[in-house]
C-alpha positions as CSV (number, residue, x, y, z in Angstrom):
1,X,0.0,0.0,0.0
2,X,1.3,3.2,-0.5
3,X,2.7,5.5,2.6
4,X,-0.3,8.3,1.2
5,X,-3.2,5.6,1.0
6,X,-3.9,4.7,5.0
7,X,-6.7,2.8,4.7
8,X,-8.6,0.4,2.4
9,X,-12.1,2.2,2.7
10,X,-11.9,4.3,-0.2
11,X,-14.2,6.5,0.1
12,X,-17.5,5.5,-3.4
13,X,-20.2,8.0,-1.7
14,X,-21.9,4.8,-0.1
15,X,-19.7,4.3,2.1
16,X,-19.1,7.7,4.5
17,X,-19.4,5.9,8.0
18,X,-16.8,2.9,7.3
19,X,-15.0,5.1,5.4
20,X,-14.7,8.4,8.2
21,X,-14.3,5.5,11.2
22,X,-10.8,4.3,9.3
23,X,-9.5,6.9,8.4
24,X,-10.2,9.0,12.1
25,X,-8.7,5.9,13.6
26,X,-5.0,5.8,11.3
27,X,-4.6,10.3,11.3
28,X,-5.7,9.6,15.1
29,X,-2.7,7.0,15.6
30,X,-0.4,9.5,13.7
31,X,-1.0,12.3,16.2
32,X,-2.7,14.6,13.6
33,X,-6.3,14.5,14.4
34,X,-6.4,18.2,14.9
35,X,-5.7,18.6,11.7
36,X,-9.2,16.7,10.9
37,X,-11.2,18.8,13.4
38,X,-10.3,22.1,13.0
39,X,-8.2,21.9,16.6
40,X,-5.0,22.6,14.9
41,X,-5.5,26.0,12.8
42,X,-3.2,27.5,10.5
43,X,-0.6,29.8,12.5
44,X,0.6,33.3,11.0
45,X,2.2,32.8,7.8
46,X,5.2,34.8,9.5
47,X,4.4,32.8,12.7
48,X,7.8,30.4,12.5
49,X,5.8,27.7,13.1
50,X,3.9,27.8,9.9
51,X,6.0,25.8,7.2
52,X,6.1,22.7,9.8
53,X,2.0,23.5,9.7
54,X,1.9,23.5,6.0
55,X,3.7,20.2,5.5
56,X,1.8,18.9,8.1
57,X,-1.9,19.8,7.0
58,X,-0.2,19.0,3.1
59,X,0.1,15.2,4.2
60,X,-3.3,15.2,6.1
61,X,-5.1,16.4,2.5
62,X,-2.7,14.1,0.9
63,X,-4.1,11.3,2.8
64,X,-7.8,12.4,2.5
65,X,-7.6,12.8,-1.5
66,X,-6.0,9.7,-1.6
67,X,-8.4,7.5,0.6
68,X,-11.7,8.6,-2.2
69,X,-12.6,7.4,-6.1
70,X,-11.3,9.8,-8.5
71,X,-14.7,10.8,-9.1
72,X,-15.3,12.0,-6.1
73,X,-11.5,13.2,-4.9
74,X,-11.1,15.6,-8.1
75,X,-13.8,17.8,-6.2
76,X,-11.7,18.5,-2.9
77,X,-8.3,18.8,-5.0
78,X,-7.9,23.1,-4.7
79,X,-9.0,22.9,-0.7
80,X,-6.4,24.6,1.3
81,X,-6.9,22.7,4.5
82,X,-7.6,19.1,5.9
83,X,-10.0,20.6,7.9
84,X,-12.2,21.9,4.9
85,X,-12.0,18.9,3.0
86,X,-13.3,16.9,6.4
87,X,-16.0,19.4,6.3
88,X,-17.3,19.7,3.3
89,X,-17.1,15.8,2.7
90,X,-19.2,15.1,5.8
91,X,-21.4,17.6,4.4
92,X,-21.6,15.8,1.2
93,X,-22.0,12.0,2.1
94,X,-23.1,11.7,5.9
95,X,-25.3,9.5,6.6
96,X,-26.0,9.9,10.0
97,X,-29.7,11.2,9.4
98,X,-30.5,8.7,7.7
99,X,-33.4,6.6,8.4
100,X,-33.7,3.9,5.9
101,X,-30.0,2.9,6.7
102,X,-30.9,2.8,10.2
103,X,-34.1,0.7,9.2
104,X,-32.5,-1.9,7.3
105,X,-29.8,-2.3,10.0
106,X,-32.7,-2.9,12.9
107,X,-34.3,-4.6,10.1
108,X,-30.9,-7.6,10.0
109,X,-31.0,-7.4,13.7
110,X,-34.2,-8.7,14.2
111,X,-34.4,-10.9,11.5
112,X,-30.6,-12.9,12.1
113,X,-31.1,-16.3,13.5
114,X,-28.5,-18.6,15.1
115,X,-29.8,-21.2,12.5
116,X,-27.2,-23.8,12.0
117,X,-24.0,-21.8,13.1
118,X,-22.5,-21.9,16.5
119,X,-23.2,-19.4,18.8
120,X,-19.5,-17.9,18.3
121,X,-20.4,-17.8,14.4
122,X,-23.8,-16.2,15.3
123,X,-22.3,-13.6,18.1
124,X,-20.0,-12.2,15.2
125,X,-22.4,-11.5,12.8
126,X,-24.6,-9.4,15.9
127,X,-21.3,-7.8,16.3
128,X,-20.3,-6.6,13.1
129,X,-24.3,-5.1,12.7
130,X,-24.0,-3.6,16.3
131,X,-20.2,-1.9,15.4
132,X,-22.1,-0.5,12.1
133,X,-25.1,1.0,14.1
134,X,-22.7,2.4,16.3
135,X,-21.4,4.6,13.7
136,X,-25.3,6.3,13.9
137,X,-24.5,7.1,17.4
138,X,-24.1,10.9,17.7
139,X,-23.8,11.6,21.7
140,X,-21.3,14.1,21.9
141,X,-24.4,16.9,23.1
142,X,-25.6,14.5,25.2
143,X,-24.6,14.9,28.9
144,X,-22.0,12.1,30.4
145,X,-25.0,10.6,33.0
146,X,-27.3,10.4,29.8
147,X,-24.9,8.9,27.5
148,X,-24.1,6.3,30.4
149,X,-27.5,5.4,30.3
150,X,-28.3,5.2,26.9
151,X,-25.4,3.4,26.4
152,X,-26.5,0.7,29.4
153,X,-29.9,0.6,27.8
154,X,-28.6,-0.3,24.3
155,X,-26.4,-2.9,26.1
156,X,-29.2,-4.1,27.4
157,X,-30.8,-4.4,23.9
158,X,-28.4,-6.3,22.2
159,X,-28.3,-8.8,25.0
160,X,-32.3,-9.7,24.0
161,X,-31.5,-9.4,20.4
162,X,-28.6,-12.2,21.1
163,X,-30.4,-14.3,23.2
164,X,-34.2,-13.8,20.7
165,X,-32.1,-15.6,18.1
166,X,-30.4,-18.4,19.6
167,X,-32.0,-22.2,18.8
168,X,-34.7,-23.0,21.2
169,X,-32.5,-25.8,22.0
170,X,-30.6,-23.7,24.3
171,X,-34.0,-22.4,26.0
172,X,-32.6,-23.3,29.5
173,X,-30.0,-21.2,29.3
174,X,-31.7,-18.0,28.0
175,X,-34.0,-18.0,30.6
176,X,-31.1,-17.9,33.5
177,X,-29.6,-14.9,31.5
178,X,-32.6,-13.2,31.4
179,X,-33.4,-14.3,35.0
180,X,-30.1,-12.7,36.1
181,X,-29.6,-9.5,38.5
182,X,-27.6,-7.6,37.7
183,X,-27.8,-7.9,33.8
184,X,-25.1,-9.4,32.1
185,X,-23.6,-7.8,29.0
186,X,-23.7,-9.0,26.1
187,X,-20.5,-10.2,26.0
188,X,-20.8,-12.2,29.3
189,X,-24.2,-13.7,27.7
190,X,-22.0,-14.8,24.5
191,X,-20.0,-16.7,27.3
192,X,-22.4,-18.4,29.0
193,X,-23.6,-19.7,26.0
194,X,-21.1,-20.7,24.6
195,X,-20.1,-22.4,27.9
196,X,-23.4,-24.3,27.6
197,X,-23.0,-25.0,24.0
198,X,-19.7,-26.6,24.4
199,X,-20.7,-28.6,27.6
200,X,-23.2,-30.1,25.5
201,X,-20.6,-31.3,23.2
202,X,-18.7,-32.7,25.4
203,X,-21.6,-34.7,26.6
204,X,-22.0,-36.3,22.9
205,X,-21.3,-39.4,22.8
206,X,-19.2,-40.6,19.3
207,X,-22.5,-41.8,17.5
208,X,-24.2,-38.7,18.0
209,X,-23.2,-36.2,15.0
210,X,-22.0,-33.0,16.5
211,X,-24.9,-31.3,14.6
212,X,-27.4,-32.8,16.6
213,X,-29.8,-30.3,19.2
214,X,-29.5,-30.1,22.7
215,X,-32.3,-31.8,23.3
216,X,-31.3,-34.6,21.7
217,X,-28.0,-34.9,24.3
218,X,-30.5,-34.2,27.0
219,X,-32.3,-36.9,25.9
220,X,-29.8,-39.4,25.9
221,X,-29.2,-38.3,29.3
222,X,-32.1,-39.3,30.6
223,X,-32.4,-42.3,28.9
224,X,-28.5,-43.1,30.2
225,X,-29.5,-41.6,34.1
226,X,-33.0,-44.1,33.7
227,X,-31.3,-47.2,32.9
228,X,-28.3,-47.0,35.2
229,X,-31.4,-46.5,38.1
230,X,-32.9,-49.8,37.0
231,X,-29.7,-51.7,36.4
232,X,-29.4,-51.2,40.0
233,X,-32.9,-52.3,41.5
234,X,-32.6,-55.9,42.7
């Protein structure tokens, strides 16, 4: 990759949230985020610091222009600053209004089943829909004790949403989740889960496919718990 491409999202007009995420994350990790948000404005030009400003804020627009299609980068080419180009991009192509992108991703949530994936398999997919809605998530006027609950709240969410699509196979488990006080997240749901899903692996005997339900090991169970009983009566 070249040292003036820093991120794979290239920027196609459908893609603003991906594409604003990766390339925040790389200028952040370089130490010139400023440069992005308008935090860092152009000194004096007889300010001595302004040349090192101007080579800076050069490789931030450098960066930008490269990270978009042609067709879209030839518009931003005669911007003087990073911070404009940031601007007038997020302008352009933010999507954080819009509704029927938040609708379709609600839409996946609801309708994504666990199916016949593991629960690890199943958890990633939530995750990657959850890390995608998250880029909707515009708190930054919203006071830290609000945030904090609407952000424990969501949590909360995406634990139902995890546990609504798991195999009714694993219905015993669900209910002492949702049973539980305080509320797990939703990462310690995942693991109790997937505890229970591998216990009941372990419990298969060799003739049993690994495919087959919880129920079905719970079954054999039984069956194995009743006959031992009788095989001891005298």
């Amino acid at each position: 990759m070249s040292s003036l491409q820093i991120t794979t999202y290239r920027l196609n007009g459908r893609n603003y949230l991906q594409w604003a995420q990766s390339v925040k994350i790389v200028i952040c990790a370089r130490g010139k985020l400023g440069f992005l948000t308008g935090d860092l404005p152009p000194p004096a030009t007889t300010d001595p610091t302004y040349s090192t400003w101007l080579a800076d804020n050069s490789i931030v627009l450098a960066w930008l222009i490269n990270s978009m299609e042609p067709n879209i980068s030839r518009r931003y080419l005669w911007f003087k600053t990073a911070h404009e180009v940031w601007d007038a991009v997020r302008r352009m192509y933010s999507d954080l209004g819009n509704a029927s992108q938040l609708f379709e991703l609600r839409s996946k949530l609801k309708e994504i089943k666990q199916g016949s994936n593991s629960v690890t398999h199943y958890f990633s997919e939530l995750q990657e829909l959850w890390q995608e809605l998250d880029l909707f998530l515009e708190d930054s006027h919203i006071c830290a004790e609000c945030s904090n609950h609407v952000r424990r709240t969501l949590e909360k969410e995406r634990v139902f949403d995890f546990l609504a699509g798991l195999n009714r196979e694993l219905d015993d488990v669900r209910g002492r989740i949702v049973a539980r006080d305080p509320f797990p997240s939703a990462n310690d749901a995942f693991s109790e889960v997937s505890r229970e899903e591998l216990r009941c692996k372990v419990m298969l005997p060799d003739t049993l496919p690994l495919s087959s339900s919880v129920s079905e090991v719970s079954a054999l169970a039984s069956n194995k718990n009743s006959s031992q009983h009788q095989g001891r009566r005298p």
